[in-house]
C-alpha positions as CSV (number, residue, x, y, z in Angstrom):
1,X,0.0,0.0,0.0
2,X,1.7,3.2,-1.2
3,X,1.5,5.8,2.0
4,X,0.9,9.7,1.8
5,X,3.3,12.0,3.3
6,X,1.4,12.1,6.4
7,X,1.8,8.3,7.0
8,X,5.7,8.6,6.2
9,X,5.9,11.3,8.8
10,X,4.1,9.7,11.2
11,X,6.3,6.5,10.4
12,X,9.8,8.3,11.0
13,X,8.3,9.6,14.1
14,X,7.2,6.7,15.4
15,X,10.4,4.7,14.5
16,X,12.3,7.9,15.7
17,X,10.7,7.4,19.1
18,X,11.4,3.4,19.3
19,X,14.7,4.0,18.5
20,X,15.5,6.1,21.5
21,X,13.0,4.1,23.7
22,X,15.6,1.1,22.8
23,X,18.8,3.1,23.1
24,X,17.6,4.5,26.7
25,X,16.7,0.6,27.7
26,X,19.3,-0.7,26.7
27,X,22.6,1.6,27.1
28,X,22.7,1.2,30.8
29,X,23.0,-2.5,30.7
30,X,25.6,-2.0,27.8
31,X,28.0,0.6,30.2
32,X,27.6,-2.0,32.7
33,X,29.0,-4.9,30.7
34,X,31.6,-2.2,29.5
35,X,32.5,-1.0,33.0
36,X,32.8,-5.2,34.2
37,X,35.5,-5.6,31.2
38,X,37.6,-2.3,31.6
39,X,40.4,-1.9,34.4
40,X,39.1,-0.5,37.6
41,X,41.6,2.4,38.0
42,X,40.8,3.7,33.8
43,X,37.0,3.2,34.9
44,X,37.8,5.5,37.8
45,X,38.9,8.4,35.0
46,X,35.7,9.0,33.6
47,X,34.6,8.9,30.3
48,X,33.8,5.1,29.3
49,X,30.8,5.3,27.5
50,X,30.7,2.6,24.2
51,X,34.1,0.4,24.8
52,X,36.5,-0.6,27.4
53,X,39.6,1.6,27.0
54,X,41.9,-0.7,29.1
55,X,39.9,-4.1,28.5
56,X,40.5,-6.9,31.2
57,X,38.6,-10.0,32.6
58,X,40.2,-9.0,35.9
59,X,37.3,-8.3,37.1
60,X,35.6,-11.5,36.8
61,X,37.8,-13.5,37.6
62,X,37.7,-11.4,41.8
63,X,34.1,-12.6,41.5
64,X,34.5,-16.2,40.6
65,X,37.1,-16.7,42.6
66,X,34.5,-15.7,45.8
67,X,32.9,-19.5,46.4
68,X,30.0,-17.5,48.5
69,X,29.2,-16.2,44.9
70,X,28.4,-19.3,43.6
71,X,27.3,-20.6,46.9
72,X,24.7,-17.5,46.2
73,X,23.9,-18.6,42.6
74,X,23.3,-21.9,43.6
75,X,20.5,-21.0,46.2
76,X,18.8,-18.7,43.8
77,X,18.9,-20.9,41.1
78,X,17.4,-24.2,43.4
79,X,15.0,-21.1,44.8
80,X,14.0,-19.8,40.9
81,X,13.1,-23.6,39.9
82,X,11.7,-25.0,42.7
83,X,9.7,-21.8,44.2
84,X,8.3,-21.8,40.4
85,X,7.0,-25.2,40.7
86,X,5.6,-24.5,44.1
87,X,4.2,-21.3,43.2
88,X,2.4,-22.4,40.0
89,X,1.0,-26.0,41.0
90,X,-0.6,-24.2,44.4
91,X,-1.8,-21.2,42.3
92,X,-2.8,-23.2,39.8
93,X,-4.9,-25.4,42.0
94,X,-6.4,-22.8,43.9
95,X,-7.8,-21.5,40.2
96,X,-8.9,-24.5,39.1
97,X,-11.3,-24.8,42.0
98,X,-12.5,-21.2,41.6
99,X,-13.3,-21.1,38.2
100,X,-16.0,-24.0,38.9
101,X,-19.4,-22.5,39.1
102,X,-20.5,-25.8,41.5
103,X,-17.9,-24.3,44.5
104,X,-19.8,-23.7,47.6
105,X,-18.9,-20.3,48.5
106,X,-16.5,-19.8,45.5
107,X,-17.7,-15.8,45.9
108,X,-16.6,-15.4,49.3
109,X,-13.4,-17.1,48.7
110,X,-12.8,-15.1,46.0
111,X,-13.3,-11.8,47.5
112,X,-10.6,-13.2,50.7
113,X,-8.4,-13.9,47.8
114,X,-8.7,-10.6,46.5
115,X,-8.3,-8.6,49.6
116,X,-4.7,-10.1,49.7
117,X,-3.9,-8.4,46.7
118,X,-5.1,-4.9,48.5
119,X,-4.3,-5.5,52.2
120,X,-1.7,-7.1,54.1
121,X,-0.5,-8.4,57.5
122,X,2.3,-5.9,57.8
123,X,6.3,-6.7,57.8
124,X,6.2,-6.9,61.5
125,X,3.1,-9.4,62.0
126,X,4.9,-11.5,59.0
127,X,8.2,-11.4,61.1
128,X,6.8,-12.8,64.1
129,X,4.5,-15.1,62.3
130,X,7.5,-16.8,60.6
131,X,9.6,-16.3,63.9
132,X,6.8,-18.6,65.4
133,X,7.0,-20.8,62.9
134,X,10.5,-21.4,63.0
135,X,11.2,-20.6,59.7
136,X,14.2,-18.0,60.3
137,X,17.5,-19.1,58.6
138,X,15.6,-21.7,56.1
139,X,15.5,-22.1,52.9
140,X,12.2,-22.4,52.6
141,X,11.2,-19.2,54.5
142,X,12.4,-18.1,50.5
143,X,9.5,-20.0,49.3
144,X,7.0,-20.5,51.3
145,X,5.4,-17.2,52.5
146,X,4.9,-16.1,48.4
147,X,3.7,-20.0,46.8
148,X,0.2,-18.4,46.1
149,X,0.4,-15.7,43.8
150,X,-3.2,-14.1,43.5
151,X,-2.6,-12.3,40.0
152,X,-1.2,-15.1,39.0
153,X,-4.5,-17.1,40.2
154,X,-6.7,-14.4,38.5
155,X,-5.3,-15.0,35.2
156,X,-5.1,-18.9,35.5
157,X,-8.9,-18.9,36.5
158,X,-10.0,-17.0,33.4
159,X,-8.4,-18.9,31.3
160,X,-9.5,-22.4,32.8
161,X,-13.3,-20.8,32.7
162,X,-12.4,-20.5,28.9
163,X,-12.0,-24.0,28.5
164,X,-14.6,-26.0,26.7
165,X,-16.9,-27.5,29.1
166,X,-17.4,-30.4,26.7
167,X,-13.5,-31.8,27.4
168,X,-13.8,-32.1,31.0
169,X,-17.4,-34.0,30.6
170,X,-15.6,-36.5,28.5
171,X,-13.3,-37.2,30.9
172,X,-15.8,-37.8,33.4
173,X,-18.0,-40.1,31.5
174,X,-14.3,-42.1,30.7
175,X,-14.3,-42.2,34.5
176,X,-11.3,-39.6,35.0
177,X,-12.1,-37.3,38.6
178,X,-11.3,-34.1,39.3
179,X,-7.2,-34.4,39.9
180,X,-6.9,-36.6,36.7
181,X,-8.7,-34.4,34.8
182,X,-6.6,-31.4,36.2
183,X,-3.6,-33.0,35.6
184,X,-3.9,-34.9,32.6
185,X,-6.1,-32.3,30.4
186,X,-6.2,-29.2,31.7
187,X,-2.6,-28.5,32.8
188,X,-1.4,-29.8,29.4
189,X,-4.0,-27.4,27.5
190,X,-2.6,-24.4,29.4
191,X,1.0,-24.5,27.7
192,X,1.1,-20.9,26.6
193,X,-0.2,-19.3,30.3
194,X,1.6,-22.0,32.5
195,X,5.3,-20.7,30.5
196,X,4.2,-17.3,30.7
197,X,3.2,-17.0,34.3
198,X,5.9,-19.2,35.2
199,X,8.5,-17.2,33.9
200,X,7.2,-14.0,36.0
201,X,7.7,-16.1,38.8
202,X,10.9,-17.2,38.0
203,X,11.8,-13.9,37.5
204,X,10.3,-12.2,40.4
205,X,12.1,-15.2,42.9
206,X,15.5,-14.7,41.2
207,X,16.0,-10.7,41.7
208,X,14.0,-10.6,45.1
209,X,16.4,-9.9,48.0
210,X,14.2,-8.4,50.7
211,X,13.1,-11.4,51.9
212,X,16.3,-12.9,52.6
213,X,17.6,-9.8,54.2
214,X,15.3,-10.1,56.8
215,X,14.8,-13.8,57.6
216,X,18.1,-15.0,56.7
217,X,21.4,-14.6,58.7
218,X,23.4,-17.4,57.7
219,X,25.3,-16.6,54.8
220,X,25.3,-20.2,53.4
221,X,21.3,-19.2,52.4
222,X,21.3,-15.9,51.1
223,X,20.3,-15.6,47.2
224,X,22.6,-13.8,44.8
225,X,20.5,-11.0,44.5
226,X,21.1,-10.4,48.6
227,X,24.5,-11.0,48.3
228,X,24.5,-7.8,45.4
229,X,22.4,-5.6,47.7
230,X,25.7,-6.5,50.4
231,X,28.7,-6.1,47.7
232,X,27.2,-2.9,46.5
233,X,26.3,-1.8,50.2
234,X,29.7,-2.5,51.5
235,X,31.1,0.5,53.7
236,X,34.5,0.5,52.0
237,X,36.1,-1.1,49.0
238,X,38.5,-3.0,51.5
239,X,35.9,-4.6,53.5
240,X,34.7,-6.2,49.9
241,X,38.1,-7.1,48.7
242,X,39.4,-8.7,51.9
243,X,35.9,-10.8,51.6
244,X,36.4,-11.4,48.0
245,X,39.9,-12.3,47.8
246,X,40.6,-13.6,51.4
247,X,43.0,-12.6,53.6
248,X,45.5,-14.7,52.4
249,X,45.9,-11.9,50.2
250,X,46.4,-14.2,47.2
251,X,44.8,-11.6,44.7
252,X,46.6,-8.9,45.6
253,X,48.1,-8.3,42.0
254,X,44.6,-7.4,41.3
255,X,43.7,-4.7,43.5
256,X,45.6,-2.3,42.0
257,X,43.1,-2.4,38.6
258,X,40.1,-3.6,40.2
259,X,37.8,-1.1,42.2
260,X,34.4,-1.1,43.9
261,X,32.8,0.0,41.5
262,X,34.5,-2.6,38.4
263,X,33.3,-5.1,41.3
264,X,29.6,-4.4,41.3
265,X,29.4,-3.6,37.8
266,X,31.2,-7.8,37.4
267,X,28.7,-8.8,39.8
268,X,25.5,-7.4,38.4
269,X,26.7,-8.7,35.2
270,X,26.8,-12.2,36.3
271,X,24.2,-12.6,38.3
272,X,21.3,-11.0,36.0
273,X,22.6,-13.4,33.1
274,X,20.6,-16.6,34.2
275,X,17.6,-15.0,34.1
276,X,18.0,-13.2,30.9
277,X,19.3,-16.4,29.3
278,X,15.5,-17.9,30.0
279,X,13.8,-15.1,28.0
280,X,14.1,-16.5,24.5
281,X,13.1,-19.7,24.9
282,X,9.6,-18.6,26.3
283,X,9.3,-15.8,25.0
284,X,6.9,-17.0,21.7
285,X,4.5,-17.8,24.4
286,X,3.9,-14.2,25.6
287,X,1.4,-13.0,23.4
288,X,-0.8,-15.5,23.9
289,X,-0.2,-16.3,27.5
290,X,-0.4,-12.4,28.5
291,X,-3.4,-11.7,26.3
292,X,-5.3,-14.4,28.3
293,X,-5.4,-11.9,31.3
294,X,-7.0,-9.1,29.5
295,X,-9.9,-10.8,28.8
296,X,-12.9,-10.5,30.9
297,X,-15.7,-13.1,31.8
């Protein structure tokens, strides 16, 4: 279709206006990367915008030689998958229930549900509610308190009330209850919302760090993301190199090129990488998974 002059402007504009959307996305991540593979003391200069001017791997390899980094990647990774799980099997059960019309007070339950989403107990109640529960320094207490997600429940619910109701009658005249018919029909016709919703979980378990802030005082437990928040929080660049490299001192040929803030750059690097690595492979079921929530019964 050949377009007027109007449609070419609007067209330049538009593309105009992408462009910089992506550029202002996207540069910050790019500097970071940059600042993680330049020397510490040329970062310290000023001026590194596009390219390292002194590239090194220096950097990196402070932070992989620190085994409470991976000892931190480890727990958010077993946290990410198995929190996921948890979280989408409970939430998903929950909506399942709700979305049948035969649920003595489905309403009321509902409406409890929804308050969550509005109202909640307060950090204090929740500390001493774990504290009673003996859940301080677990690895559960990561888990847990956040395995029902009521969004999460929202969206699975309209889409299970989409369903055909024909499917699930078969089933039921092949003698298949409610859990078979739940696990063997519905959970497999729910491919595109079950990867969507499952990678927001994933991604909201991996990069929260509050949680284990508060509950958590052996080091051995804390997530990556915590163990960021206390590399970038440090009170001096010596109290983060002595617990990098030890006090053997057996890295000390680095310190004169690696700085705090090479160091947090290195370690945001690494530890947003997992999750970003998931993206492509789900993300050709976002459009249909996410588009499942807009709709209205």
């Amino acid at each position: 279709m050949k377009l007027n002059m109007e449609d070419r402007m609007l067209q330049v504009v538009v593309y105009t206006a992408l462009a910089l959307l992506s550029f202002v996305t996207f540069y910050p991540v790019w500097n970071t990367l940059v600042i993680s593979l330049n020397e510490g003391s040329d970062t310290a200069l000023g001026g590194l915008t596009f390219w390292p001017r002194a590239f090194t791997m220096e950097n990196y390899q402070v932070v992989f030689k620190n085994d409470q980094f991976f000892q931190s990647l480890w727990i958010s990774v077993a946290r990410a998958v198995s929190g996921t799980f948890i979280s989408i099997l409970f939430t998903a059960l929950l909506a399942y229930s709700l979305s049948k019309s035969e649920l003595m007070g489905r309403k009321f339950y509902m409406m409890l549900a929804v308050i969550t989403m509005f109202f909640s107990g307060g950090l204090i109640p929740t500390y001493l509610w774990l504290r009673e529960l003996h859940m301080f320094d677990n690895f559960w207490v990561l888990i847990i308190p956040g395995m029902v997600n009521v969004w999460n429940m929202i969206v699975f619910r309209t889409f299970f009330r989409g369903l055909p109701d024909g499917i699930e009658e078969s089933a039921k005249v092949d003698g298949c209850g409610n859990y078979g018919i739940f696990f063997r029909i519905v959970m497999p016709l729910s491919g595109p919302i079950l990867a969507t919703l499952s990678l927001f979980t994933a991604v909201t378990l991996w990069n929260e760090w509050f949680n284990a802030s508060i509950y958590i005082n052996n080091q051995q437990l804390i997530p990556i993301q915590t163990y960021l928040i206390n590399v970038i929080n440090s009170s001096s660049f010596q109290e983060q190199m002595a617990q990098i490299t030890g006090a053997s001192g057996a890295m000390n040929a680095f310190r004169s090129t690696v700085t705090s803030k090479s160091l947090q750059m290195t370690t945001i690097m690494v530890a947003t990488l997992p999750i970003v690595i998931v993206y492509p492979f789900v993300q050709r079921f976002f459009v249909q998974g996410v588009m499942v929530g807009s709709l209205k019964e």
